[in-house]
MINUTI-45294 format. One record per residue (C-alpha): residue in three letters; residue number from 1; x, y, z. Coordinates in nm, 2 decimals. Layout:
N
@resn:ala | resi:NUM | px:X | py:Y | pz:Z
...
end
This chain:
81
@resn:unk | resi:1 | px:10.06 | py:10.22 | pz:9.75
@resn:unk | resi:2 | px:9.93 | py:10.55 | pz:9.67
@resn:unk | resi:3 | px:10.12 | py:10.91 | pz:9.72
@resn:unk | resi:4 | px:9.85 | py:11.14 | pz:9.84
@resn:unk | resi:5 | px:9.79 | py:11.36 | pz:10.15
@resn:unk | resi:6 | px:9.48 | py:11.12 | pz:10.27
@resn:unk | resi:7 | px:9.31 | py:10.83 | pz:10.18
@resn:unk | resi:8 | px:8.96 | py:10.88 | pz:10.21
@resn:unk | resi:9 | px:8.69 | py:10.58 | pz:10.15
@resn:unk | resi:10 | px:8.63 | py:10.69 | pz:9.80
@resn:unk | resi:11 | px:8.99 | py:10.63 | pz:9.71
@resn:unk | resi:12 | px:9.03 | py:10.29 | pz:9.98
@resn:unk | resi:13 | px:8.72 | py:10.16 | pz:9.77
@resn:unk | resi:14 | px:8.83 | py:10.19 | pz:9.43
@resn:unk | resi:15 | px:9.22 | py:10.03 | pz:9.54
@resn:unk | resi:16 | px:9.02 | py:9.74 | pz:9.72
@resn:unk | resi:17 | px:8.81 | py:9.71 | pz:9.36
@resn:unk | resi:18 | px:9.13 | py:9.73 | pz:9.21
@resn:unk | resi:19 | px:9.35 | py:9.54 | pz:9.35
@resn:unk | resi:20 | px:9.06 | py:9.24 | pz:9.36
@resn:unk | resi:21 | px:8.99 | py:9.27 | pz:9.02
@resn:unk | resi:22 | px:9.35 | py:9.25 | pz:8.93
@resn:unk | resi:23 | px:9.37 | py:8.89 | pz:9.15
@resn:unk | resi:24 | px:9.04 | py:8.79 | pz:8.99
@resn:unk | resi:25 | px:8.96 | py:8.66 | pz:9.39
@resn:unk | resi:26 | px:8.63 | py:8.81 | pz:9.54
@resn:unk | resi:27 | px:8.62 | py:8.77 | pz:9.91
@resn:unk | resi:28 | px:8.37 | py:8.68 | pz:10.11
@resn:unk | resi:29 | px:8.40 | py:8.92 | pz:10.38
@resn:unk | resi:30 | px:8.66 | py:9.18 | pz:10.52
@resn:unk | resi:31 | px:8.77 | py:9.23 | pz:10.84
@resn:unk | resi:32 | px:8.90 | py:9.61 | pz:10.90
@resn:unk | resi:33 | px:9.26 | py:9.58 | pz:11.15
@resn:unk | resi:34 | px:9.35 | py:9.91 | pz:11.13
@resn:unk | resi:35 | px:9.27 | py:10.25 | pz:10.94
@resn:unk | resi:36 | px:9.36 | py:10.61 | pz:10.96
@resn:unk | resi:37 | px:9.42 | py:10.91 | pz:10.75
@resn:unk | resi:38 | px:9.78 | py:10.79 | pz:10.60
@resn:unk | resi:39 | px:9.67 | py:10.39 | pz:10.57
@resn:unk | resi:40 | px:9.44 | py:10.13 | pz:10.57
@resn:unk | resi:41 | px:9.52 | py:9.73 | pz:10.69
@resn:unk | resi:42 | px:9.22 | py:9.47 | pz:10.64
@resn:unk | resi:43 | px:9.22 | py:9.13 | pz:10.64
@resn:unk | resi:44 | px:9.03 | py:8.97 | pz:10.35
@resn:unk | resi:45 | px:8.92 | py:8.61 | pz:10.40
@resn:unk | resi:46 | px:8.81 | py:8.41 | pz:10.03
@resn:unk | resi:47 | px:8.56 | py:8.12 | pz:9.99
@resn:unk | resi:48 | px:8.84 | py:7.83 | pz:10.01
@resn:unk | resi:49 | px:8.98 | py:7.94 | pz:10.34
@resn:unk | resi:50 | px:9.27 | py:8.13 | pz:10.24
@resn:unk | resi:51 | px:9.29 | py:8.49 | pz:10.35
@resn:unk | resi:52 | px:9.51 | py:8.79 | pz:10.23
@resn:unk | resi:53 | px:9.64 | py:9.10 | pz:10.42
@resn:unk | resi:54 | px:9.59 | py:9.43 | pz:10.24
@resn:unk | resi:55 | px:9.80 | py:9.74 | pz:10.28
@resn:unk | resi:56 | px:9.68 | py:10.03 | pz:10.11
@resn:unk | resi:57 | px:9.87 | py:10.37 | pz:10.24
@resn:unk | resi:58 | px:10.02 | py:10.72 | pz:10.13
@resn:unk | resi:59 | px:10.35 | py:10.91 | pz:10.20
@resn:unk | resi:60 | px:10.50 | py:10.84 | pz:10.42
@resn:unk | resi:61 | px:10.44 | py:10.46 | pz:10.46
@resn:unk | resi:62 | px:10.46 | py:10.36 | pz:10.08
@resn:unk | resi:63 | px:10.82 | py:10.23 | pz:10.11
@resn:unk | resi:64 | px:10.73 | py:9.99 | pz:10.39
@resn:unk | resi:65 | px:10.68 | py:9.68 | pz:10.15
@resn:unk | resi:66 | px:11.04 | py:9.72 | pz:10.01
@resn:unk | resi:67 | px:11.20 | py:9.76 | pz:10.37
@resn:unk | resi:68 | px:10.98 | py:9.44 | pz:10.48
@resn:unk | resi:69 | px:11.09 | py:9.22 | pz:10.18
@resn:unk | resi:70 | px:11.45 | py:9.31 | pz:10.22
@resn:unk | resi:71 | px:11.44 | py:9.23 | pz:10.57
@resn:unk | resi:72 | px:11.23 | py:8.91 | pz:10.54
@resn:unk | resi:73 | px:11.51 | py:8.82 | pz:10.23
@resn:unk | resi:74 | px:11.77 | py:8.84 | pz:10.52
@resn:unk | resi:75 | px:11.57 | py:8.67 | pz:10.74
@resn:unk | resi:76 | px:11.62 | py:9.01 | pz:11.00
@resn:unk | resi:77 | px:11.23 | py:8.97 | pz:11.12
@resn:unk | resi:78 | px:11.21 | py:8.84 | pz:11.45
@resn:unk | resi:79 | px:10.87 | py:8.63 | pz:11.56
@resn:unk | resi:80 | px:10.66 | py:8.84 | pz:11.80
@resn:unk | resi:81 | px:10.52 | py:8.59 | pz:12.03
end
C-alpha cells in the first residue's frame, strides 16, 4: 500500500513491477476490476492456472488488508452469494 494523494499509472506500473518481481511470477495477462484515483484492484491470471488479486491503494484505504485479515482470523466474513 502506498500513502500518497493519487495513484497515477506511472506509480500503479512500477508497484505491479514491484510487487511481481518480488514473487518472481510473471503473469500472462491482467484483467483490470476496478481503478480510481485512491486504488487500483486487478486480477492477474499466471501460466499454471492460478491467479492472484492485487490491491494497490493510498490513504485512506491502506489499512483495509489488516481489518480483512483480522476479520477473516475470526472467521466475521460472511459469503456473498
Amino acid at each position: 500500500m502506498v500513502n500518497s494523494a493519487t495513484l497515477d499509472e506511472q506509480l500503479r506500473t512500477q508497484l505491479r513491477g514491484d510487487l511481481l518481481a518480488v514473487s518472481r511470477r510473471v503473469p500472462t495477462r491482467r484483467h483490470i476490476i476496478q481503478r480510481w484515483e485512491l486504488s487500483s484492484v486487478e486480477r492477474w491470471f499466471f501460466p499454471d492456472g492460478s491467479s492472484l488479486i492485487c490491491k494497490i491503494a493510498t490513504t485512506p484505504f491502506t489499512g483495509e488488508a489488516t481489518v480483512l485479515r483480522a476479520l477473516n482470523n475470526q472467521q466475521a466474513l460472511a459469503r456473498v452469494s
